[in-house]
C-alpha positions in Angstrom: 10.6 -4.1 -17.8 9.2 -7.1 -15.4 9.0 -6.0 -11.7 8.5 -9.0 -9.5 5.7 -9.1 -6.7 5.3 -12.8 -4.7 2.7 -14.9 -5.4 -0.8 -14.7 -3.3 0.7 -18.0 -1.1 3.7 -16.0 -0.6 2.1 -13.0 1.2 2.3 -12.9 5.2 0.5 -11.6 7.3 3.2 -9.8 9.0 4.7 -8.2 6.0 1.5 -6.6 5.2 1.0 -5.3 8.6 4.5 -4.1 8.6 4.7 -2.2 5.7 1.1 -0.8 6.7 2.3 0.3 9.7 4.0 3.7 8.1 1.9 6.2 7.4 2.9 7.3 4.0 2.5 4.1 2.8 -0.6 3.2 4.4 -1.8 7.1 2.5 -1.3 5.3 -0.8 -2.9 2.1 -0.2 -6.3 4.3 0.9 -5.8 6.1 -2.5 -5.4 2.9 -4.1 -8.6 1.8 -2.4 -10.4 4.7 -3.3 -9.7 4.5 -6.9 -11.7 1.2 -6.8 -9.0 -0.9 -8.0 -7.9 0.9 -11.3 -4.6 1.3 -11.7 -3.1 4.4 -10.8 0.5 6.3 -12.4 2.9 6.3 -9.5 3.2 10.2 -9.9 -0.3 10.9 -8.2 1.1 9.8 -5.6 4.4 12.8 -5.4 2.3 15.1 -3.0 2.4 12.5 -0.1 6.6 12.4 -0.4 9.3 14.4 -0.5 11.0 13.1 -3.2 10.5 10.6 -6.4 13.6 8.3 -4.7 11.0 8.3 -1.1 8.6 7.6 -3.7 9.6 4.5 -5.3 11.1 3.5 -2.2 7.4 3.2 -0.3 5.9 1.7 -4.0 8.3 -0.7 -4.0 7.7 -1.8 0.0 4.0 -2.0 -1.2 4.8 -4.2 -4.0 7.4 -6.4 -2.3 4.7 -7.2 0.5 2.2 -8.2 -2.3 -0.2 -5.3 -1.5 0.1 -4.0 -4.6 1.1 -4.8 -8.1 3.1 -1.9 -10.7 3.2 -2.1 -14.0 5.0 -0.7 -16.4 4.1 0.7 -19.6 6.8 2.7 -21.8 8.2 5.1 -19.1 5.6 4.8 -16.8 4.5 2.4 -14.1 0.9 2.7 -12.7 -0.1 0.5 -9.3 -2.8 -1.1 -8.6 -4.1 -2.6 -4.8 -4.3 -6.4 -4.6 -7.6 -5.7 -2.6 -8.7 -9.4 -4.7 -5.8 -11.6 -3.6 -5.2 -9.7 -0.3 -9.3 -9.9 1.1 -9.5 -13.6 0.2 -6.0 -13.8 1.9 -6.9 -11.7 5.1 -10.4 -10.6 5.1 -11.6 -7.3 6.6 -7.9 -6.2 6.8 -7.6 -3.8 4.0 -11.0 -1.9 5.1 -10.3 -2.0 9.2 -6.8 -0.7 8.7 -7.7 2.1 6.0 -10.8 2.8 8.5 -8.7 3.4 11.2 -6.0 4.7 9.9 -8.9 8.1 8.9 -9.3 8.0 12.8 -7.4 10.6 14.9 -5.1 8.5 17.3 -6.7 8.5 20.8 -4.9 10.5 23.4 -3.2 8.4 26.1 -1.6 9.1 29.2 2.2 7.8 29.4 2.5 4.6 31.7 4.1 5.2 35.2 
């Protein structure tokens, strides 16, 4: 089964920053980062959502953007984070974003 992802000239900016912006799917790129780029079977991922559909909705997202690339083997698909393609596309994205997103929001006051 072929999944298509875009090609690295194909990836913008504000996809990525898009589809980082929800937290469920920014969860799974820091996994994906902390795995140090081997590829991962999409069912690690089940604790972080509710179901497999919410699953392979966010994996998909991910893939679509061009953050990461899923491959499948037999019945399984394993994922893997474009951290190549994506720092020599952005640098210092990937690790600010997964940085801050281990950071506790900061408490603001609502504007008057």
């Amino acid at each position: 089964m072929f999944l298509p992802h875009p090609h690295a000239d194909q990836i913008a900016l504000p996809n990525v920053l898009a589809v980082l912006g929800d937290p469920t799917r920014l969860a799974i790129v820091a996994e994906l980062a902390r795995k140090n780029g081997g590829p991962v079977p999409c069912g690690h991922f089940m604790d972080l959502c509710s179901s497999k559909t919410n699953l392979s909705y966010h994996l998909a997202k991910l893939r679509e953007a061009g953050i990461t690339r899923t491959e499948a083997v037999g019945t399984s698909r394993f994922t893997t984070l474009r951290r190549e393609e994506l720092d020599r596309l952005f640098p210092g994205l990937l690790d600010s974003v997964i940085a801050a997103a281990g950071k506790p929001a900061l408490a603001t006051e609502p504007v008057r």
